[in-house]
C-alpha positions in Angstrom: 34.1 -9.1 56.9 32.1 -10.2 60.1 30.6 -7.3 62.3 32.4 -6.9 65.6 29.0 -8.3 67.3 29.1 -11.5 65.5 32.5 -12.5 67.8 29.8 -12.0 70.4 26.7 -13.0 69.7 27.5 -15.9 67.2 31.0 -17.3 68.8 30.2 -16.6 72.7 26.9 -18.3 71.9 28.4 -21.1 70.5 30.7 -21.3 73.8 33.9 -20.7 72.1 34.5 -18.2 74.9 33.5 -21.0 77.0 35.1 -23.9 76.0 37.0 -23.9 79.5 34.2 -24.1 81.5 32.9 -27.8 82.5 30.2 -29.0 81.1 28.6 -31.1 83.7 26.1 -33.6 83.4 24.3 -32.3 86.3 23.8 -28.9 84.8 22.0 -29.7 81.6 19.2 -27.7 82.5 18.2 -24.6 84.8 19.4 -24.9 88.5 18.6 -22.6 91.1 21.5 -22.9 93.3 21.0 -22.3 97.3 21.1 -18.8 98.4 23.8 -18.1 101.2 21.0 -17.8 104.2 17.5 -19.2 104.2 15.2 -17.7 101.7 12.5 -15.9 103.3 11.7 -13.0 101.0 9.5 -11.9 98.3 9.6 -13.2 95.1 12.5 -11.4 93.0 11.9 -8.3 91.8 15.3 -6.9 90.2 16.7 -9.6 87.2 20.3 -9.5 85.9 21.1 -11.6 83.2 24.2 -12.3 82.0 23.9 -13.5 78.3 21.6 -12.4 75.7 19.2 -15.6 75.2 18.2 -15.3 79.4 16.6 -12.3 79.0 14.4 -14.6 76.9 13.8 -16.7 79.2 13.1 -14.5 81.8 9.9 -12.9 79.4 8.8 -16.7 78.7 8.7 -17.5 82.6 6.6 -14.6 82.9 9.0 -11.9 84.2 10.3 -9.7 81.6 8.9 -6.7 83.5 11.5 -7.3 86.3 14.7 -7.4 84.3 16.6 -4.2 85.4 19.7 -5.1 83.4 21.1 -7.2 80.3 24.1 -8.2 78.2 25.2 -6.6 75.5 23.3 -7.9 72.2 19.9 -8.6 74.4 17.3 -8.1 71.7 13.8 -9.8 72.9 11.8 -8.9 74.4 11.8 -5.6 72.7 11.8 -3.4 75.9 15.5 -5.0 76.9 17.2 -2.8 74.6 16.2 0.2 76.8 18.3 -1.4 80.0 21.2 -0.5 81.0 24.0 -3.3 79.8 26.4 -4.6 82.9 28.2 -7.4 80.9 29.3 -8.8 77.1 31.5 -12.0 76.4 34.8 -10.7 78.0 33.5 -8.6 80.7 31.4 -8.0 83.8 30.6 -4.4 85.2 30.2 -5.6 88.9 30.1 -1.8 90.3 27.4 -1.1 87.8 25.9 -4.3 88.7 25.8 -3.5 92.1 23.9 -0.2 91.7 21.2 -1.5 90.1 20.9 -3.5 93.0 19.6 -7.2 91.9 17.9 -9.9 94.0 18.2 -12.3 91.1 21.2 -12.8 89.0 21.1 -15.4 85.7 23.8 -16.5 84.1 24.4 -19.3 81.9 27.8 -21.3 82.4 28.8 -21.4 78.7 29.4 -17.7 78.3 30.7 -16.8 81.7 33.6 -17.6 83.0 34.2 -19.8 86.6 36.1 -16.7 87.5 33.8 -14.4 86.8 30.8 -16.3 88.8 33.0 -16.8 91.7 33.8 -13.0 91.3 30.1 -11.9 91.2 28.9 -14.3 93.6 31.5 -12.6 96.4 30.8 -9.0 95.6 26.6 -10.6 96.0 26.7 -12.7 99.0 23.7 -11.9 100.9 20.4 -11.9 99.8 20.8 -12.4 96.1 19.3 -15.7 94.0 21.7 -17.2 91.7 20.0 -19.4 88.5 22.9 -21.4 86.2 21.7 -22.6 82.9 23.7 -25.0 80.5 20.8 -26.7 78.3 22.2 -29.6 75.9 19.0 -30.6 74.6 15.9 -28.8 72.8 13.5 -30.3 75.9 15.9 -28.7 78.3 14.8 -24.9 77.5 11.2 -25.8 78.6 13.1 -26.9 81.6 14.9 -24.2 82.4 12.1 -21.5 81.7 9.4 -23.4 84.3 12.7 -23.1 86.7 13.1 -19.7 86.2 9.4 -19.7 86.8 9.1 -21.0 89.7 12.2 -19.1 91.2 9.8 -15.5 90.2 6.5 -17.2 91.3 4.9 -17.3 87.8 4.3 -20.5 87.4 1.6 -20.3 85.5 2.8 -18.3 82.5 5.9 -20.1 82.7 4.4 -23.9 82.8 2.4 -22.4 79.4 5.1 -21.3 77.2 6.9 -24.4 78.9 4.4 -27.0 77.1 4.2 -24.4 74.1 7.9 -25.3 73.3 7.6 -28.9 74.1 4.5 -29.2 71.6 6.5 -28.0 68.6 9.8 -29.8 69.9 6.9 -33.1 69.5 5.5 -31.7 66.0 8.8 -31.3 64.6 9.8 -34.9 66.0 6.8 -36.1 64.6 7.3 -34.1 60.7 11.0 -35.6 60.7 9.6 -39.2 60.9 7.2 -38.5 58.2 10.2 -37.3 56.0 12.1 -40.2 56.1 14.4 -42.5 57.7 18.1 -42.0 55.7 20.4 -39.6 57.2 22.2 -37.3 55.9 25.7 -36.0 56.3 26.0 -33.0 58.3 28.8 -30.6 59.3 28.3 -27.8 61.1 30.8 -24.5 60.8 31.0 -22.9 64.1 34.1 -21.0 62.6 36.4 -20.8 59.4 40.0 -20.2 60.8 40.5 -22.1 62.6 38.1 -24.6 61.4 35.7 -25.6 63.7 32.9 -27.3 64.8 30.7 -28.9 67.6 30.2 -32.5 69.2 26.8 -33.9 70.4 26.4 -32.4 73.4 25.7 -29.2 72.0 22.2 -28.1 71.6 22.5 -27.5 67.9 23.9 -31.8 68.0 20.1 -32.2 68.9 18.5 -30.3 66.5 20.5 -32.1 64.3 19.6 -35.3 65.1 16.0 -34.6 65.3 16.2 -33.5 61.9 17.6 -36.6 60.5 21.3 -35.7 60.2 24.4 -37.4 60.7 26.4 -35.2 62.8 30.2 -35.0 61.7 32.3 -35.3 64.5 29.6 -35.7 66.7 31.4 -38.5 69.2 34.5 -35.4 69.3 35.4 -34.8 73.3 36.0 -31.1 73.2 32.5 -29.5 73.0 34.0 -27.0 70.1 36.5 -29.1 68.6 39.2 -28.0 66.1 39.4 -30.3 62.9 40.9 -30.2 59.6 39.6 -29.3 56.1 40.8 -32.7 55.3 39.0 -34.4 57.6 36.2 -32.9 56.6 36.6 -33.6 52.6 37.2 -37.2 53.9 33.5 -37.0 55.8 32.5 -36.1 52.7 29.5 -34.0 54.2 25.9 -33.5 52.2 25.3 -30.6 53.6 27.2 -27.7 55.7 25.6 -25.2 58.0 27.1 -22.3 59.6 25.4 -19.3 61.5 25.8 -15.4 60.3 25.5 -12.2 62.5 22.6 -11.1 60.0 20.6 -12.8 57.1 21.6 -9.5 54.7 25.4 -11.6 55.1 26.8 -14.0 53.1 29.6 -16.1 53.9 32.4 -17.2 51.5 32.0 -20.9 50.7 34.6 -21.0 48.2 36.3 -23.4 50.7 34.1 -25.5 50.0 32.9 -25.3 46.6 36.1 -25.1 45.2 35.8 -29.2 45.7 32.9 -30.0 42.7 33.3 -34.1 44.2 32.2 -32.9 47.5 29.1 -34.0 48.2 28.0 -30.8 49.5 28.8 -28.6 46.5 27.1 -31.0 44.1 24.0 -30.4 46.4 24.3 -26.9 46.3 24.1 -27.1 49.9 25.8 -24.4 52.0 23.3 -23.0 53.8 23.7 -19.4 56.1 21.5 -19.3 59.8 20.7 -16.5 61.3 22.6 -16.5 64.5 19.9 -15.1 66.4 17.5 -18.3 65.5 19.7 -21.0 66.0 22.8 -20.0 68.2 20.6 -19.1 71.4 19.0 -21.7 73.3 15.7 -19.5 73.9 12.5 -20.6 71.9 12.4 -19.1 69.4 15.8 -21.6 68.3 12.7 -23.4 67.2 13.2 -21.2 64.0 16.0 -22.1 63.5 15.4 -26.0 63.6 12.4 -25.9 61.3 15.1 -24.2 58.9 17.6 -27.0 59.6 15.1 -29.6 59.2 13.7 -28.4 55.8 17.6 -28.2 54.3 18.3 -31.7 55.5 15.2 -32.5 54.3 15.7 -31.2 50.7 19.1 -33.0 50.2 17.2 -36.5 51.6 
């Protein structure tokens, strides 16, 4: 059995509660979107955000001291867990949001809803910032933490752990290389039943490819596409990854397995993330790459 969190923090994460929403071009990386008058105060002071990996983001720009309220399964920096929680992947608690009384509200446009945006930014429509992430690529979280940055006027701290992230995105660019040049067969299992999976323009399509893999229905148009065990078999994949809740769980592979000509089970390659390394586009998803990385590596 999966935890009641994992429908949150592993699936919401992966935007299947998001699949809706557009995924623009134009929003691959932080955007600090207008404010409704001219903006002639103090640097925020009061930080909503609205999905667990921005309250990440937040501490890397420097500001972790301002947050005054997170969503549910926030986890880092430590001191989050002590705020009060105003939203989870189905829901928005905009009179508890209002009390706290933001200045800056974060929110990333693959876990909330167009409704619920348009909904939070009429019940804040003086004097509040908004910030929209949608990263599709590793590079873009150094993006959106020196935008965040900037909005909170730490620059500084936030231009550091900025180039931090883009000098391991380089050393793990530059260790792939070194391993090889044959890719392997990947699939990626966002989800049992239904089966599904994701296309290129997901973040986790990048790590991917940076890793060496061949991404399995990477040219797909949905972003969380829906495809068949067949389809899969007929891919033949080399290796399968999906992401767990916790790394005390296991998942059933006997899906899988049960095929010995698979290419996968012959590889003994069925390999559990932690969700919290790999399905939120924060830093430390570095983690998580290194770990895909080595398992592509292995089956090369």
């Amino acid at each position: 059995m999966r935890s009641k969190g994992f429908s949150f923090a592993l699936i919401a994460s992966q935007l299947l509660l998001g699949i809706s929403v557009g995924f623009s071009s134009n929003d691959s990386f932080a955007k600090q979107e207008p404010s409704p008058q001219p903006y002639s105060q103090p640097y925020p002071k009061r930080i909503i955000t609205l999905a667990p990996h921005l309250s990440e983001l937040v501490d890397a720009a420097g500001g972790s001291e301002r947050l005054v309220s997170v969503s549910a399964y926030s986890n880092l920096p430590e001191s989050v867990k002590q705020l009060p929680i105003t939203s989870d992947a189905r829901s928005i608690d905009l009179e508890k949001m209002k009390s706290l009384r933001p200045d800056l509200i974060i929110y990333w446009r693959g876990g909330t809803s167009e409704s619920q945006i348009q909904s939070i930014k009429k019940t804040f429509n003086k004097d509040v910032q908004f910030i929209s992430v949608q990263p599709k690529k590793l590079s873009d979280i150094a993006s959106d933490i020196e935008t965040i940055g900037k909005a909170l006027g730490t620059d500084s701290a936030a231009k550091k752990n900025a180039d931090a992230l883009r000098s391991k995105i380089a050393a793990l660019n530059t260790k792939q290389k070194n391993n090889g040049e044959r890719k392997v067969r990947v699939f990626y299992q966002v989800w049992a039943q239904p089966l599904m999976t994701l296309n290129q323009d997901h973040i986790i399509g990048d790590i991917i490819q940076r890793c060496g893999g061949e991404q399995l229905f990477a040219n797909e148009k949905v972003l969380v596409p829906t495809v068949s065990r067949e389809a899969v078999i007929k891919a033949n994949p080399e290796i399968i990854f999906t992401a767990v809740d916790s790394t005390k769980m296991n998942t059933d592979w006997s899906m899988w397995s049960s095929f010995p000509q698979l290419a996968a089970t012959k590889n003994r390659a069925f390999i559990d993330l932690d969700g919290d390394i790999i399905s939120r586009p924060s830093p430390r998803i570095m983690q998580g790459a290194e770990k895909i990385c080595t398992e592509i590596n292995k089956v090369r």
